[in-house]
C-alpha positions in Angstrom: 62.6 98.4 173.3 58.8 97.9 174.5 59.1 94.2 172.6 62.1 93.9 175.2 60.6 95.0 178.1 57.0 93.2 177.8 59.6 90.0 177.8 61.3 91.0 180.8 57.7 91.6 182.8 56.5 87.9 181.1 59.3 86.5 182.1 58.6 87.9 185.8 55.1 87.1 185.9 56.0 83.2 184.6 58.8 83.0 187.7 56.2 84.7 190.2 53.2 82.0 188.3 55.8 79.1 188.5 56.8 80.0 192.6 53.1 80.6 193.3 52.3 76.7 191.4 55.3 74.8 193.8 53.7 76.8 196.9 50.6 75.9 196.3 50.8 72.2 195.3 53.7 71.5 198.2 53.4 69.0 200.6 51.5 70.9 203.9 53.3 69.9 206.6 50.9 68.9 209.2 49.6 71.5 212.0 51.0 73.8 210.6 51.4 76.6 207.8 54.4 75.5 206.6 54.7 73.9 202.7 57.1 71.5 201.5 58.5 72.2 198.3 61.5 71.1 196.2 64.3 73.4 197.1 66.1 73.0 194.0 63.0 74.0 191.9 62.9 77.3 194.1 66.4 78.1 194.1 66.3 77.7 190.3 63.2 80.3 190.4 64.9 82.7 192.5 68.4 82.1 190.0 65.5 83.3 187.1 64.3 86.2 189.2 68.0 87.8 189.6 68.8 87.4 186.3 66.0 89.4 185.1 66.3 91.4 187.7 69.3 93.5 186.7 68.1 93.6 183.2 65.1 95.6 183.8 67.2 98.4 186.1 69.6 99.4 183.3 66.9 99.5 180.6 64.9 101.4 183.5 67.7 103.7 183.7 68.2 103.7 180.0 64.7 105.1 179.8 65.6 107.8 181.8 68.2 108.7 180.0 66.8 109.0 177.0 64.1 111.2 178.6 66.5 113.4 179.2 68.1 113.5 176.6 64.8 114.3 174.6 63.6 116.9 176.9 67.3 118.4 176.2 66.7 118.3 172.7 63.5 119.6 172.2 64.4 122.9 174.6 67.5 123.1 172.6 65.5 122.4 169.0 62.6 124.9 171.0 65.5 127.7 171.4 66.6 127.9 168.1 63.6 128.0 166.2 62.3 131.1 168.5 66.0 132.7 168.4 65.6 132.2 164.7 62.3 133.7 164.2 63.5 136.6 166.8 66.8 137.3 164.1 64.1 137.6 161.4 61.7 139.4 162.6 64.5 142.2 163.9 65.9 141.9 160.3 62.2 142.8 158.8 62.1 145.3 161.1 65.5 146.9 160.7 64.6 146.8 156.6 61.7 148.1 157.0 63.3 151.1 159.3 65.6 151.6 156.6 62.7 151.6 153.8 61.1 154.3 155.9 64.3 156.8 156.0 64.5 156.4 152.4 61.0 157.1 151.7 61.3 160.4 155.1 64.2 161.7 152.9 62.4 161.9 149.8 60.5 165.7 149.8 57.6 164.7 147.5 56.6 161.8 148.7 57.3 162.5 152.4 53.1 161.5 152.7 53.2 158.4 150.9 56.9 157.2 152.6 55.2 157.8 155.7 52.3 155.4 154.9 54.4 153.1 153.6 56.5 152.7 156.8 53.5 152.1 158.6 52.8 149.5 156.6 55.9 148.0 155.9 56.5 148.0 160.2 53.0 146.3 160.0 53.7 143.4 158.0 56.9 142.9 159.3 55.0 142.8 162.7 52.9 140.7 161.5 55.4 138.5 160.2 57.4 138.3 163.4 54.2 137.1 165.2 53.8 134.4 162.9 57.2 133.6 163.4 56.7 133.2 166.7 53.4 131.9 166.8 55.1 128.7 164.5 57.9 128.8 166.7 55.2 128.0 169.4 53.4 125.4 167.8 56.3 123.9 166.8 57.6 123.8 170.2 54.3 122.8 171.9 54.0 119.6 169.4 57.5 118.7 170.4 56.3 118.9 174.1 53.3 116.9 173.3 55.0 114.3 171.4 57.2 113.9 174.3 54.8 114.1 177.2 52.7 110.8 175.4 56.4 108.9 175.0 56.9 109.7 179.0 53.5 108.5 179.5 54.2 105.0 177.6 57.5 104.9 179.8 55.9 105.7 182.8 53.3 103.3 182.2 55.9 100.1 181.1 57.2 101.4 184.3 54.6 100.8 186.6 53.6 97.7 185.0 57.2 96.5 185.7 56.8 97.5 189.1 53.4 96.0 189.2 55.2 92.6 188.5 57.3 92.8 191.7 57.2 91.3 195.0 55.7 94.2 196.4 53.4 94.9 193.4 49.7 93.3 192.6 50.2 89.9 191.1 52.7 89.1 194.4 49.6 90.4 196.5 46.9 87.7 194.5 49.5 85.2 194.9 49.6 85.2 198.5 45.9 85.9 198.8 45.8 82.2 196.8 47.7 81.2 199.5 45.8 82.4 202.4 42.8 80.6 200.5 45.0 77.3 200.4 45.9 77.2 203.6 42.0 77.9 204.9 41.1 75.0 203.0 
């Protein structure tokens, strides 16, 4: 898709260099600012331009989408893994609950079943933290990953905007010109 859209800002910058090239090497029209140039050659530039044109807004949108769509994905993807590690931890925890009323209901050991709870609550603590501390990783990797593909988009973006009319190269090329017509 970057391949495509690297075409599509080529193909405006050779349109925009090609426009910029009849302007400049018109015929001046005398006393004035005014350039004579073939109007065929123009109107088959400005044919170019509008059929690029289009292109670029649905693979703009396109992009979009698909940030969406992965932003959607990774909350969702997020969401499971810490509702997964929130199942197990309760699990560990309701084992280990059960562990410690076994151990409680036994008369002898009623010292040791005691300790043992404490450590069993412990580790399944423990556990549950890492749980959730991967769960967090994982999730913040996912976030990263997608905040650098947002970054390339936004940047293939700008440069596409950058290729406009409005953008720099259209600002040089009337600077050019300004310089021709000083001359």
């Amino acid at each position: 898709m970057a391949e495509e859209i690297e075409e599509v800002e080529l193909s405006f910058v050779e349109v925009f260099d090609e426009l910029e090239y009849l302007l400049s090497n018109g015929r001046k029209v005398p006393f004035s600012a005014n350039v004579i140039v073939n109007e065929e050659d123009v109107l088959e530039l400005v044919d170019r331009l509008r059929g690029t044109l289009p292109d670029e807004i649905v693979k703009a949108k396109g992009i979009l989408e698909d940030r969406e769509r992965i932003v959607t994905a990774a909350h969702q993807e997020s969401d499971h893994h810490v509702s997964r590690a929130k199942e197990e931890a309760q699990s560990v925890l309701e084992r280990a609950k059960e562990r410690a009323e076994e151990l409680v209901n036994e008369h002898s050991i009623l010292l040791e079943a005691k300790n043992r709870a404490a450590i069993t609550v412990a580790e399944a603590e423990d556990r549950a933290r890492v749980i959730c501390d991967e769960a967090d990783r994982y999730a913040s990797t996912v976030m990263g990953t997608l905040e650098e593909q947002l970054a390339k988009t936004l940047s293939t973006v700008r440069r596409g905007l950058e290729t406009l009319p409005t953008g720099r190269s259209a600002k040089k090329g009337r600077a050019r010109h300004a310089e021709h017509q000083e001359e």
